[in-house]
N, C-alpha and C positions, 0 to 999 in steps of 0.2 A: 163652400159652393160646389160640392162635389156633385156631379160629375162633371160639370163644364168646367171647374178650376179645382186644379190640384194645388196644393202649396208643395214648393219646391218644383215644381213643371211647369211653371206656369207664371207669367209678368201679366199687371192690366196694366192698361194708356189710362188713366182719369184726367179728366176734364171739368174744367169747373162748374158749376155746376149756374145754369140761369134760370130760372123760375125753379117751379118744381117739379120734382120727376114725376111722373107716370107712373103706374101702376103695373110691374113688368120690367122695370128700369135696376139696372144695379148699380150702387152707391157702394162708397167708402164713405165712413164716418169713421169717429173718435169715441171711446166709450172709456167709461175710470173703470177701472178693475184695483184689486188689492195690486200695489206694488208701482201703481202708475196708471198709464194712457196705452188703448194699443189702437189701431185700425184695423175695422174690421170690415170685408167684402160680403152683404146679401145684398137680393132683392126688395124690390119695395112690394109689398103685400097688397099694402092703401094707405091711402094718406087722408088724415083722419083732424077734426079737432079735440083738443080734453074741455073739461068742465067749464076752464079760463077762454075756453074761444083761442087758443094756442096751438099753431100746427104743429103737429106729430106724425111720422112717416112711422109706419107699422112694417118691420122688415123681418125677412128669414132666410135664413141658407138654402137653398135646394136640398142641402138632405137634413134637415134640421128638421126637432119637432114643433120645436117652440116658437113662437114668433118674439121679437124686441123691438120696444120704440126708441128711437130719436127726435130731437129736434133740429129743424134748419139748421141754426148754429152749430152742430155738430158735424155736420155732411162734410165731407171735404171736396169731393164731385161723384161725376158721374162717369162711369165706367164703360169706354164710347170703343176698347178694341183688347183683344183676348191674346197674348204670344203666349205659343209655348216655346219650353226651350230644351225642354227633354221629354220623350216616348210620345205618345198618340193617344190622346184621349180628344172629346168622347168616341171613341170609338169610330165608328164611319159616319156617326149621324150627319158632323160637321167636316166636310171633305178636305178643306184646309188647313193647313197647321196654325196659320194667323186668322183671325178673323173679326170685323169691325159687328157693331149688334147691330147694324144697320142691315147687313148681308139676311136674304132670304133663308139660308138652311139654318142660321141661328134663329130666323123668328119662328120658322118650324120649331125648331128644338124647344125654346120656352114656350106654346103655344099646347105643346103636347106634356112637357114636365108639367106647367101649370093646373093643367086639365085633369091631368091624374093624381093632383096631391089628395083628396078626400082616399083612394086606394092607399099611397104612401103612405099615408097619417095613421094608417091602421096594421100596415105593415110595419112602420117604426116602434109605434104603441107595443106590439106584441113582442118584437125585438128586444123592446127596453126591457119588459117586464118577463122575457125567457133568460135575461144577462142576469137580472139579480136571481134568479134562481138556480144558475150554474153557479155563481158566486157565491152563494148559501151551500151549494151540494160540496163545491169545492173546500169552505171553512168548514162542514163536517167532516169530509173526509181527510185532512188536514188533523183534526182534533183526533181521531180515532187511530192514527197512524202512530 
């Protein structure tokens, strides 16, 4: 959830969650990975049905390319207040060090990250696909050494 949440800077309040989130909303869910279960903190995208008529919240991290779904049963709540607890991010956008998503400079702040993901999405894009080709340049020159 970079830039509004750091891991390791950074606690969320979650709250449980009563109907369903909004669109804009950030949730913790549960998700299987190899190895177990971990929690994971985005935003909700949309919330959607599949083929079965079964809701699905369609989520992504703030700086994520990808989007992932969940289902209700997975949510654990809803992510209702932000601490940090070491340095100062985002920056000045959000003037306090604590703050609830209710607070005004936070719905600025999602209102304007929101609005510029189609730019982000294509600045990631070129991102991802300039790293493997450092990563290529690096295992030739690797081999040649």
């Amino acid at each position: 959830m970079r830039p509004l949440i750091w891991g390791g800077s950074h606690c969320v309040v979650v709250a449980p969650l009563s109907g369903h989130p909004d669109s804009g909303d950030i949730v913790m869910f549960r998700q299987k990975r190899e190895g177990g279960e971990i929690s994971i903190v985005h935003r909700v995208v949309e919330v959607k049905r599949d083929s079965d008529g079964a809701i699905l919240y369609v989520t992504r991290g703030d700086n994520c390319l990808y989007s992932e779904t969940s289902r209700p049963e997975d949510v654990i709540g809803r992510v209702v207040e932000v601490v940090r607890t070491v340095g100062y991010r985002p920056w000045f956008v959000i003037g306090s060090r604590d703050f609830k998503v209710t607070d005004a400079a936070y719905k600025r702040y999602v209102g304007f990250w929101t609005a510029i993901w189609p730019l982000r999405r294509i600045y990631y894009m070129v991102r991802e696909r300039f790293e493997g080709v450092r990563q290529l340049m690096v295992k030739l020159l690797r081999k040649e050494n």
